[in-house]
DSSP file (Angstrom, degrees, kcal/mol; ACC not computed):
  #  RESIDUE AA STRUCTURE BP1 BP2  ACC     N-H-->O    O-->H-N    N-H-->O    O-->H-N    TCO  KAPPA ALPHA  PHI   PSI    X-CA   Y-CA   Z-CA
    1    1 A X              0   0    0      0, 0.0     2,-0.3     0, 0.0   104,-0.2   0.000 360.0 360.0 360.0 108.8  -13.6  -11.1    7.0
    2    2 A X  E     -A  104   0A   0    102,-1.2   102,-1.1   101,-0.1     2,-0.3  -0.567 360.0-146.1 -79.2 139.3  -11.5   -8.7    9.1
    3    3 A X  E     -A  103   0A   0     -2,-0.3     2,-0.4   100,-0.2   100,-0.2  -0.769  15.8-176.9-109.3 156.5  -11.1   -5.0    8.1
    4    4 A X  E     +A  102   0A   0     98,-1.3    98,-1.7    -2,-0.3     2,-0.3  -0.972   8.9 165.0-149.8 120.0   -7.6   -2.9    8.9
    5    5 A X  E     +A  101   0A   0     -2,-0.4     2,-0.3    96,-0.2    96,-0.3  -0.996   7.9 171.9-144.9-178.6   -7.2    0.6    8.1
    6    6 A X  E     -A  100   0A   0     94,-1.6    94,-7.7    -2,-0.3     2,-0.3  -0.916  13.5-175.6-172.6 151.8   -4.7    2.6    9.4
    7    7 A X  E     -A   99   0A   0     -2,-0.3    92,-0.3    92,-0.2     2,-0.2  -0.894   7.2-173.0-144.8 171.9   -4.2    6.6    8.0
    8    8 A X  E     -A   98   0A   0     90,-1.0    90,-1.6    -2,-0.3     2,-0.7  -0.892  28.1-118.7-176.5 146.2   -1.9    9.2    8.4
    9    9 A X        -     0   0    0     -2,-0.2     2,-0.4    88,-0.2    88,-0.2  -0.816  30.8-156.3-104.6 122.0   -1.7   13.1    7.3
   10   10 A X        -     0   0    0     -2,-0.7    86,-3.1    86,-0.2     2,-1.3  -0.895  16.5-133.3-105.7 116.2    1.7   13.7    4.9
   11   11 A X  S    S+     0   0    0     -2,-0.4    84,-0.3    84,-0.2     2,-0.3  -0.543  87.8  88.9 -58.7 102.3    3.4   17.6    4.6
   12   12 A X  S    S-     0   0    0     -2,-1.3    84,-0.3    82,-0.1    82,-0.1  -0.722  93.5-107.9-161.6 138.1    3.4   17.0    1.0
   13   13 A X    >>  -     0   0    0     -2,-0.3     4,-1.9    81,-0.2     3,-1.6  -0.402  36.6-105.6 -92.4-172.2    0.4   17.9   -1.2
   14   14 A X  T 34 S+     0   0    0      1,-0.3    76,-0.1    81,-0.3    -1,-0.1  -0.064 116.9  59.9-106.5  31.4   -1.6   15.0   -2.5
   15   15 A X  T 34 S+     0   0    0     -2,-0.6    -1,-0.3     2,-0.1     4,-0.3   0.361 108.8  43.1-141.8 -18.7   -0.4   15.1   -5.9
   16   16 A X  T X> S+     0   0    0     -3,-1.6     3,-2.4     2,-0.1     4,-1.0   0.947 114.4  52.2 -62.7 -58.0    3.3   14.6   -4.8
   17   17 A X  H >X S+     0   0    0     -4,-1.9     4,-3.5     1,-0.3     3,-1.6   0.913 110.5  49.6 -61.6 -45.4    2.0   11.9   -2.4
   18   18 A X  H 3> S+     0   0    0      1,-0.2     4,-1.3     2,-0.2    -1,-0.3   0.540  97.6  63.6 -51.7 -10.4    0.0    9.9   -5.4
   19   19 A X  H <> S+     0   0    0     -3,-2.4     4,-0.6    -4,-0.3    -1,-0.2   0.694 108.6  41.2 -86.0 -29.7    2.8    9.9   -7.7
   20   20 A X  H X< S+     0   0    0     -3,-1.6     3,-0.9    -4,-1.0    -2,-0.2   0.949 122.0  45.0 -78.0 -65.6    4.9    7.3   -4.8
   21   21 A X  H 3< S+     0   0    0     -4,-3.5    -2,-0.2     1,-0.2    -3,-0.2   0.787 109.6  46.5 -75.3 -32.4    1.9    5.5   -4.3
   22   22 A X  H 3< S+     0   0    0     -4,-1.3     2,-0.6    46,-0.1    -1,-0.2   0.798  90.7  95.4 -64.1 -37.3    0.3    4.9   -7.9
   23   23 A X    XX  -     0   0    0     -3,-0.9     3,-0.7    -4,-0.6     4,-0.7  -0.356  67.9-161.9 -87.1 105.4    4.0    3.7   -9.1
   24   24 A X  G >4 S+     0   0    0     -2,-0.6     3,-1.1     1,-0.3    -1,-0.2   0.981  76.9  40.7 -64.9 -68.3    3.3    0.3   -8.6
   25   25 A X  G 34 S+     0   0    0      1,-0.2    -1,-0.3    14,-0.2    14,-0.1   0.067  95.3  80.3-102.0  58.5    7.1   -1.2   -8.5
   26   26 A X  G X4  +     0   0    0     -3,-0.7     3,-1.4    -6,-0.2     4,-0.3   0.322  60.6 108.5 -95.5 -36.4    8.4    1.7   -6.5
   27   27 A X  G XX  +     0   0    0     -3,-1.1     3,-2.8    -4,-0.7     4,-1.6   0.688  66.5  61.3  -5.9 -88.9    7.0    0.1   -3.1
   28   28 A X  G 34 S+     0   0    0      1,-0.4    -1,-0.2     2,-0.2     6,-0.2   0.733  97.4  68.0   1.6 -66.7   10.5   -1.1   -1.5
   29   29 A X  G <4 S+     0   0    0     -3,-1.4    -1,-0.4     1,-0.2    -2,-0.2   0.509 122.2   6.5 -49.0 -14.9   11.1    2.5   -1.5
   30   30 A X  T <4 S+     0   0    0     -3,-2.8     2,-1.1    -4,-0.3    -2,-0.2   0.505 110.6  84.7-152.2 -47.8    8.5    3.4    1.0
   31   31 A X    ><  -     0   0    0     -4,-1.6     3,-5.4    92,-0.1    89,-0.1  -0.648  61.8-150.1 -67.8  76.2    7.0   -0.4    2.6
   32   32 A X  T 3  S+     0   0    0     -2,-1.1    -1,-0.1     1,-0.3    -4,-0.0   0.634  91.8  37.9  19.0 -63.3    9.1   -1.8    5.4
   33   33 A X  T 3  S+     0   0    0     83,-0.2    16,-2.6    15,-0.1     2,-0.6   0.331  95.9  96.1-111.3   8.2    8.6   -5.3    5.1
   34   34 A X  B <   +H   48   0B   0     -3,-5.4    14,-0.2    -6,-0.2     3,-0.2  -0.839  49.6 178.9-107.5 128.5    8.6   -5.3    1.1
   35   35 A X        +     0   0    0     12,-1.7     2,-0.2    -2,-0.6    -1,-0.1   0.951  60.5   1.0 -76.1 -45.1   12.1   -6.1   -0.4
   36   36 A X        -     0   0    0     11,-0.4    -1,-0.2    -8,-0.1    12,-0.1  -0.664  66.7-173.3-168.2  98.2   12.2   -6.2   -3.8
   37   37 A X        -     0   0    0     -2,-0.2     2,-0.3    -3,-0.2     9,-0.2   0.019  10.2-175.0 -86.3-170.3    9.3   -5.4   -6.2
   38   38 A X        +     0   0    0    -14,-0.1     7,-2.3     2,-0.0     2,-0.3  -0.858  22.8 171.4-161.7 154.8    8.7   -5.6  -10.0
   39   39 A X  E     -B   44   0A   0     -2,-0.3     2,-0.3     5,-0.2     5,-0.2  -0.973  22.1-175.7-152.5 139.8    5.3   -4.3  -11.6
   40   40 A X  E >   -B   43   0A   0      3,-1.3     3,-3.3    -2,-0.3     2,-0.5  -0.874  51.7 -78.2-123.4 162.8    3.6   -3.6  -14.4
   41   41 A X  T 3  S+     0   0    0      1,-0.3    20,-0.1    -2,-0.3    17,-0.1   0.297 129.7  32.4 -54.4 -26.9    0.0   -2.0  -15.0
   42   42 A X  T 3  S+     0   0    0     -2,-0.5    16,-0.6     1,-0.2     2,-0.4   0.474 120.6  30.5-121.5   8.8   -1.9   -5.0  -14.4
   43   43 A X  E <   -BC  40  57A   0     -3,-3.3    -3,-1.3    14,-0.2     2,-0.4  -0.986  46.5-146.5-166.4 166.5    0.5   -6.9  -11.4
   44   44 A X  E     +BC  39  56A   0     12,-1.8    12,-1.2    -2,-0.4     2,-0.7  -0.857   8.8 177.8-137.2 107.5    2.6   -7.0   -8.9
   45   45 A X        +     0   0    0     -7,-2.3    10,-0.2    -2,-0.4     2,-0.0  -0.652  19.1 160.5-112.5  84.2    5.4   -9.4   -7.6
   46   46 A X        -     0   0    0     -2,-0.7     8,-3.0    -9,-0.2     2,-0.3  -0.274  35.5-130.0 -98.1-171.7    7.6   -8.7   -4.4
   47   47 A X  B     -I   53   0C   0      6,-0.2   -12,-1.7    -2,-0.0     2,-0.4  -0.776  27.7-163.9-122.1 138.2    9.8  -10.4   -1.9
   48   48 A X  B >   -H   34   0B   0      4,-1.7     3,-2.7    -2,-0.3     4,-0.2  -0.893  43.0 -56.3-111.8 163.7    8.9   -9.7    1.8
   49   49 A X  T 3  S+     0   0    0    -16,-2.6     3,-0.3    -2,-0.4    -1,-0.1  -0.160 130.1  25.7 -14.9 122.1   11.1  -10.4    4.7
   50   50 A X  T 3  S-     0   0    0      1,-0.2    -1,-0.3    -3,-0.1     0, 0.0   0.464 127.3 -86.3  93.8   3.3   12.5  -13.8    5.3
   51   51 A X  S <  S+     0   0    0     -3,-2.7     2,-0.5     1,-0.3    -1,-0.2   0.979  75.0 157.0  86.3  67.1   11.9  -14.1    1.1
   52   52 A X        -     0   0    0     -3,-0.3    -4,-1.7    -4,-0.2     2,-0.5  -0.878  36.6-132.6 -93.1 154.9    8.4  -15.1    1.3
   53   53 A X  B     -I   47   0C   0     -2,-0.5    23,-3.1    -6,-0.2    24,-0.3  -0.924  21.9-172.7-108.1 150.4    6.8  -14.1   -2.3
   54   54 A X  E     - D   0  75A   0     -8,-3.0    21,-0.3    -2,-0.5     2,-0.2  -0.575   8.5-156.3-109.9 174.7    3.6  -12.4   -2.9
   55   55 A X  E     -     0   0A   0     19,-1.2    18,-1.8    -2,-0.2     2,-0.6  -0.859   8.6-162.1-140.2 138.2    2.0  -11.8   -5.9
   56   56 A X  E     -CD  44  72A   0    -12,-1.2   -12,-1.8    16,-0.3    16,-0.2  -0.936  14.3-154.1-120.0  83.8   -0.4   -9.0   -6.4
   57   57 A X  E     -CD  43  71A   0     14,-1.5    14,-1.6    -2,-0.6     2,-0.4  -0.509  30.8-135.0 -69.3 130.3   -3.5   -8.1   -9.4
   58   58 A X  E     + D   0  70A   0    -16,-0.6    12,-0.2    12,-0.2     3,-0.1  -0.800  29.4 177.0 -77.2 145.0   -3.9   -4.1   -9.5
   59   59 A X        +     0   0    0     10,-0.8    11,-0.2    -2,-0.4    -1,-0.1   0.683  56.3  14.5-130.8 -12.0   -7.0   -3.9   -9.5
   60   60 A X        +     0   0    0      9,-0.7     2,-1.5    -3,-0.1    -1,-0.1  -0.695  52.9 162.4-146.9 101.7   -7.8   -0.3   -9.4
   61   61 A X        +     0   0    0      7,-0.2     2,-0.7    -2,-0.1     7,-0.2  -0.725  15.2 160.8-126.8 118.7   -5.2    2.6  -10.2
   62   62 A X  B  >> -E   67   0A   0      5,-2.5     5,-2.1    -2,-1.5     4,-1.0  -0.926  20.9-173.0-136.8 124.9   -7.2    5.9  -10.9
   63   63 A X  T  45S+     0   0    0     -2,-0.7    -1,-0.1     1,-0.2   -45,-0.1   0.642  88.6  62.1 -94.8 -19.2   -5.1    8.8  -10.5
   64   64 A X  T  45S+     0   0    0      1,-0.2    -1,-0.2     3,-0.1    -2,-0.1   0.941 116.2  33.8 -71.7 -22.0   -8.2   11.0  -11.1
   65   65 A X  T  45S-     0   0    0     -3,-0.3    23,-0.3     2,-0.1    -2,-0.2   0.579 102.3-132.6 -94.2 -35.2   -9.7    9.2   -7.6
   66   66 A X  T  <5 +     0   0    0     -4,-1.0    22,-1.3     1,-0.2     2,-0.4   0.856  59.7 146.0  48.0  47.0   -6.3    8.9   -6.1
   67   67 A X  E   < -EF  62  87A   0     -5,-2.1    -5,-2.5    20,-0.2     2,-0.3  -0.950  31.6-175.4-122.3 109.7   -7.4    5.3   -5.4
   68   68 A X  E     + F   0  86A   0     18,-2.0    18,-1.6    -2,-0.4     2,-0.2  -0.783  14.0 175.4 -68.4 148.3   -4.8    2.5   -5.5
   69   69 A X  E     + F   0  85A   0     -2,-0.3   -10,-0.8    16,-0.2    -9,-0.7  -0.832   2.9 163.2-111.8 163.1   -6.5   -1.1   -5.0
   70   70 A X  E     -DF  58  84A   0     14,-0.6    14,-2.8    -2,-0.2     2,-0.4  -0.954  18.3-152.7-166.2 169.4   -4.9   -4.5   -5.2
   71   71 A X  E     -D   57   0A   0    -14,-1.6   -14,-1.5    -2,-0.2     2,-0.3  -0.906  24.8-109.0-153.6 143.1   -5.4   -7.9   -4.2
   72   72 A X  E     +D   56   0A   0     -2,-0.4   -16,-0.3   -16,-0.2     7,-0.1  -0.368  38.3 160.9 -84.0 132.6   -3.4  -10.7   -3.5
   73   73 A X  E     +     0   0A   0    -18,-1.8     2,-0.2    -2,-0.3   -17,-0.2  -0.106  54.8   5.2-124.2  28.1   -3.4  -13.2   -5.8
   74   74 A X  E    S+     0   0A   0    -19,-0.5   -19,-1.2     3,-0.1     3,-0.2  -0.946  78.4  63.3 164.2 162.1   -0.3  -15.7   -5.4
   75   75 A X  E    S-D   54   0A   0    -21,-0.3   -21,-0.2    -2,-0.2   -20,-0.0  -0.378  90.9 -34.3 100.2-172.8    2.6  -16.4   -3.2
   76   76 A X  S    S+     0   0    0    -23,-3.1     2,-0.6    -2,-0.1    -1,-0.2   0.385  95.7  95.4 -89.5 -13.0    3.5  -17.4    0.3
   77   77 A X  S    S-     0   0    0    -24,-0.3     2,-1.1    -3,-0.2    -3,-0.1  -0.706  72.3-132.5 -92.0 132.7    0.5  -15.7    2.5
   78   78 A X        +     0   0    0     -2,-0.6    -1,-0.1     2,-0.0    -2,-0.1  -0.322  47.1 153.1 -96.5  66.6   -2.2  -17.8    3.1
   79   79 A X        -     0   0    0     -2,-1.1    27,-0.3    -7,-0.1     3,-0.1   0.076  35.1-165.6-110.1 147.9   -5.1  -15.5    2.2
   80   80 A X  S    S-     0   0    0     25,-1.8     2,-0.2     1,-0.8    26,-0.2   0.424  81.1 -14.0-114.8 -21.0   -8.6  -16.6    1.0
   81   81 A X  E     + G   0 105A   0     24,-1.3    24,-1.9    22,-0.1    -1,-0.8  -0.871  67.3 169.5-176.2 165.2   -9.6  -13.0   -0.2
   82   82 A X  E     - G   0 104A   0     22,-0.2     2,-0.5    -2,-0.2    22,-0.2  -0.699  13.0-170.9 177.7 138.3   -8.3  -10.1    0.3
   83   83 A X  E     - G   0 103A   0     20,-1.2    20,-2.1    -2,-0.2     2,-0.5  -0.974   8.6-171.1-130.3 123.2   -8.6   -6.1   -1.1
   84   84 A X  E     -FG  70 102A   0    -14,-2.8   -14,-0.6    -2,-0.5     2,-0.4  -0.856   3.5-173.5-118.9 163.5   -6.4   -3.6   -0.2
   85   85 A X  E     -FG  69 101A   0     16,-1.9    16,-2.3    -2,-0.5     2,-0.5  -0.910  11.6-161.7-150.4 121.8   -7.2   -0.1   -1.2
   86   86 A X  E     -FG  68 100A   0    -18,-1.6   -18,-2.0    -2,-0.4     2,-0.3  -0.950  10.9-171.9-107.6 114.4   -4.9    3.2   -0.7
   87   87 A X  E     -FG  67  99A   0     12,-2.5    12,-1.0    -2,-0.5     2,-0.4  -0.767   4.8-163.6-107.1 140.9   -7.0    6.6   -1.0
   88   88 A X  E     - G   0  98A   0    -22,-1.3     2,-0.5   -23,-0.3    10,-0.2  -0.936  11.0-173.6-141.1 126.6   -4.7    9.8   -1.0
   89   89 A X  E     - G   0  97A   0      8,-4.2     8,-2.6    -2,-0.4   -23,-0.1  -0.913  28.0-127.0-126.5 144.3   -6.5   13.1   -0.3
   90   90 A X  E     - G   0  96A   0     -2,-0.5     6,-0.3     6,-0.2     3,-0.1  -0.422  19.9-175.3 -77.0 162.1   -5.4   16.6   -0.4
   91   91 A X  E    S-     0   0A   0      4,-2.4     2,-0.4     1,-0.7     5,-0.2   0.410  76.5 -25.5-129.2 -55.1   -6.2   18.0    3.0
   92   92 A X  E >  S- G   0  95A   0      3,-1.4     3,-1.5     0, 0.0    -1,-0.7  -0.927  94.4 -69.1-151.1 175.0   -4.9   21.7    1.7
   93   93 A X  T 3  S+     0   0    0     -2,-0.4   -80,-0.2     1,-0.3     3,-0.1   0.651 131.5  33.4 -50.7  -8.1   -2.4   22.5   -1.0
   94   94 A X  T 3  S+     0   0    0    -82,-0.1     2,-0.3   -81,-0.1    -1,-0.3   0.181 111.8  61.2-141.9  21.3    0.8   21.1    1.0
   95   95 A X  E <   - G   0  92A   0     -3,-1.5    -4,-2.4   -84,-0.3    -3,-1.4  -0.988  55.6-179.0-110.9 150.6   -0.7   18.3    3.0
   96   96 A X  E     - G   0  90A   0    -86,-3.1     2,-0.4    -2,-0.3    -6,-0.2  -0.682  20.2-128.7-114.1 172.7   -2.4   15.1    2.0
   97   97 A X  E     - G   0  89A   0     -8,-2.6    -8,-4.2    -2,-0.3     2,-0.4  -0.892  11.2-157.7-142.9 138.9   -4.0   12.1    3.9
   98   98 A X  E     -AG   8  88A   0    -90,-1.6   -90,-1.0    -2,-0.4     2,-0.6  -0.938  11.4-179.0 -91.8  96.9   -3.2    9.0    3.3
   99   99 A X  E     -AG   7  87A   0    -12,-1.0   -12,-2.5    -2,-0.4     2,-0.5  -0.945   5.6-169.8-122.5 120.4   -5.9    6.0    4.3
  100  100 A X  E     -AG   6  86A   0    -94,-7.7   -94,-1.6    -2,-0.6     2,-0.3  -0.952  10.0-177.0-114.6 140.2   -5.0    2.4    3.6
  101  101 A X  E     -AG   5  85A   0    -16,-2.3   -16,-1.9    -2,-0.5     2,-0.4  -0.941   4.4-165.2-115.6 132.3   -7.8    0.2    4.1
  102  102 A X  E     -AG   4  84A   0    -98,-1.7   -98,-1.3    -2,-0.3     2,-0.3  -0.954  16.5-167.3-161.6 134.8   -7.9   -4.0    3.8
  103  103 A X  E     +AG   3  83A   0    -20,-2.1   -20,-1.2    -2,-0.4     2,-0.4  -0.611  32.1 160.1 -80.7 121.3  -10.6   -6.8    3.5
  104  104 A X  E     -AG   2  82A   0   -102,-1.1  -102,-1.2    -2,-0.3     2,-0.3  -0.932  26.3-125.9-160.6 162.5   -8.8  -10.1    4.1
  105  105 A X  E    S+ G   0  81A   0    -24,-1.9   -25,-1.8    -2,-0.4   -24,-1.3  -0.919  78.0  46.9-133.8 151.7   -9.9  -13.6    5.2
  106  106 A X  S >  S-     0   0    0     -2,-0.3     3,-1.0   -27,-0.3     4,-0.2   0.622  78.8-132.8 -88.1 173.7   -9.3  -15.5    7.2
  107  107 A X  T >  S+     0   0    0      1,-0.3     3,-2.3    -2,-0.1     4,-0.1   0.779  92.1  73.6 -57.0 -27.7   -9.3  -13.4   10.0
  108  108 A X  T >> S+     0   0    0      1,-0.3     3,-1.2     2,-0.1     4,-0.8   0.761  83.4  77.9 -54.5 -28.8   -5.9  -14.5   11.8
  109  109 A X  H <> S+     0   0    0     -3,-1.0     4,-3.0     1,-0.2     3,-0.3   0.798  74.5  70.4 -40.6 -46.0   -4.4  -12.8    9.2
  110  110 A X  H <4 S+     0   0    0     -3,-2.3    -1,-0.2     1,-0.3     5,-0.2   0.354  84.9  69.6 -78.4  14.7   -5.1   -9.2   10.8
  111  111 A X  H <4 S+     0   0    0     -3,-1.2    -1,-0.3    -4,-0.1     4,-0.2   0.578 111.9  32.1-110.7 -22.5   -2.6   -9.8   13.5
  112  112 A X  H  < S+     0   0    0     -4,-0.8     4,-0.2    -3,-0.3    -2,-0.2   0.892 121.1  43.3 -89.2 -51.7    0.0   -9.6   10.7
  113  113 A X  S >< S+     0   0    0     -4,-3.0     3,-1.4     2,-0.2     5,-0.5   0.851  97.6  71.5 -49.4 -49.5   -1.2   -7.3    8.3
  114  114 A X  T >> S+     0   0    0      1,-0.4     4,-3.9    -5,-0.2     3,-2.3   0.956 104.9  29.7 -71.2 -45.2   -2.3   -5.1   10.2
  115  115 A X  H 3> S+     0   0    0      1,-0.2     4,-1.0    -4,-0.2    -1,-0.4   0.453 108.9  69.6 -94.9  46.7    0.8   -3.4   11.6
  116  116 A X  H <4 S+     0   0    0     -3,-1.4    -1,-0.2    -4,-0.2    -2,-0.2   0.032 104.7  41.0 -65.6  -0.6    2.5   -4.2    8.6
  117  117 A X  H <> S+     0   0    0     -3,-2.3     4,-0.6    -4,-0.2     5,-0.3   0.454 110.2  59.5-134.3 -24.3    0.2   -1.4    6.9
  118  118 A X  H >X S+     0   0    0     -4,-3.9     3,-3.6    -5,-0.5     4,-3.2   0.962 106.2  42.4 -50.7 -66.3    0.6    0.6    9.8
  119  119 A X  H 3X>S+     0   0    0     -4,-1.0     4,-2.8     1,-0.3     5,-0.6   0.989 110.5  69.1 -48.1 -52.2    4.6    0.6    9.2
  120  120 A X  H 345S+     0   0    0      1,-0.2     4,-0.3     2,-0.2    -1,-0.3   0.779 102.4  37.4 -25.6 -29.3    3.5    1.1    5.5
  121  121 A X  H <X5S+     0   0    0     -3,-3.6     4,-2.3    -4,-0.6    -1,-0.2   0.653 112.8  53.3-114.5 -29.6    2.2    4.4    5.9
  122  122 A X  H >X5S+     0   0    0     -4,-3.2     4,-1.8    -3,-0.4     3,-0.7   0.983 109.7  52.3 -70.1 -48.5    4.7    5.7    8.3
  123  123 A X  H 3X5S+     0   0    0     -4,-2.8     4,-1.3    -5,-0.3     5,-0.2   0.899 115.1  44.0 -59.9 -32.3    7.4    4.5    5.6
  124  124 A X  H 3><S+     0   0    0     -5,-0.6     4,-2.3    -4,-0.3    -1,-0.3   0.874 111.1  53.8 -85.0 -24.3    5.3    6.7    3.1
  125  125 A X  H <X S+     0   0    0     -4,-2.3     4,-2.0    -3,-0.7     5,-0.5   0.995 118.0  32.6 -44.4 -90.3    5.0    9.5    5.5
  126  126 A X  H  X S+     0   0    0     -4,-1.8     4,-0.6     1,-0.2     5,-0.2   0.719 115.9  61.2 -54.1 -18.2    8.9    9.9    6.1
  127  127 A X  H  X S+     0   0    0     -4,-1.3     4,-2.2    -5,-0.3    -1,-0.2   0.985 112.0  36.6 -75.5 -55.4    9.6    8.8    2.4
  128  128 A X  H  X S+     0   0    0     -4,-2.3     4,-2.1     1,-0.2    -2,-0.2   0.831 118.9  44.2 -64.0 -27.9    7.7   11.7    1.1
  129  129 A X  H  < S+     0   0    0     -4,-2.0    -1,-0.2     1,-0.2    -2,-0.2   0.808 110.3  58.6 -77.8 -18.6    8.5   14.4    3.4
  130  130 A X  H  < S+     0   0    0     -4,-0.6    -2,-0.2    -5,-0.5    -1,-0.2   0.996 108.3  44.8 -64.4 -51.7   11.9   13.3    3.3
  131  131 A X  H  <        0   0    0     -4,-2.2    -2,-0.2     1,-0.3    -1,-0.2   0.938 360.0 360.0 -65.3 -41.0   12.0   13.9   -0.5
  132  132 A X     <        0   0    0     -4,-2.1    -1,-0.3  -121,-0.1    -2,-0.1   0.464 360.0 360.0 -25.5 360.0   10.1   17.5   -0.4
């Protein structure tokens, strides 16, 4: 199983930055390589680039934690397991950090994923300070 993380500190405080990331089909808005989601509380179905589809279980959205999880469950990536987990932590009243973390098998995998959740967090970076 290969592990990814990739973090990044947002001027925003961490209560702005959880409100983009908990909002499940809001994604697009902020993810690079996701086109066009749709969501509700217990899944999640986008489009990526080149119109592969995913599908997505939430698997953990706890606003008290400020812990998104999810895990792909369907679609066009050809995963065996896979957990992704978004943490957003106030660093002081007007900044957060933002650490996205992912489990996935098989391991070839992390030569996609991984900057693809880099650009993820820079798109959430500039999305939120852009809205501030």
């Amino acid at each position: 199983m290969a592990m990814l993380r990739s973090d990044i500190t947002i001027d925003r405080p961490a209560e702005e930055v959880w409100a983009v990331v908990s909002d499940a089909g809001r994604i697009s808005e902020w993810f690079p390589s996701i086109v066009t989601p749709s969501a509700n509380s217990d899944e999640r179905s986008c489009e990526l680039e080149g119109g592969v589809p995913l599908t997505e279980g939430v698997v953990t959205n706890d606003s008290s934690l400020r812990r998104f999880q999810y895990r792909i469950t369907g679609g066009g990536v050809p995963v065996e397991s896979q957990l992704g987990t978004v943490d957003v932590l106030a660093l002081d009243s007007g900044r957060s950090l933002v650490v996205c973390s992912t489990e996935v098998t098989p391991d070839e995998l992390a030569g996609a994923l991984g900057p693809a959740i880099d650009d993820g967090v820079k798109g959430l970076k500039e999305h939120c300070e852009r809205r501030g």
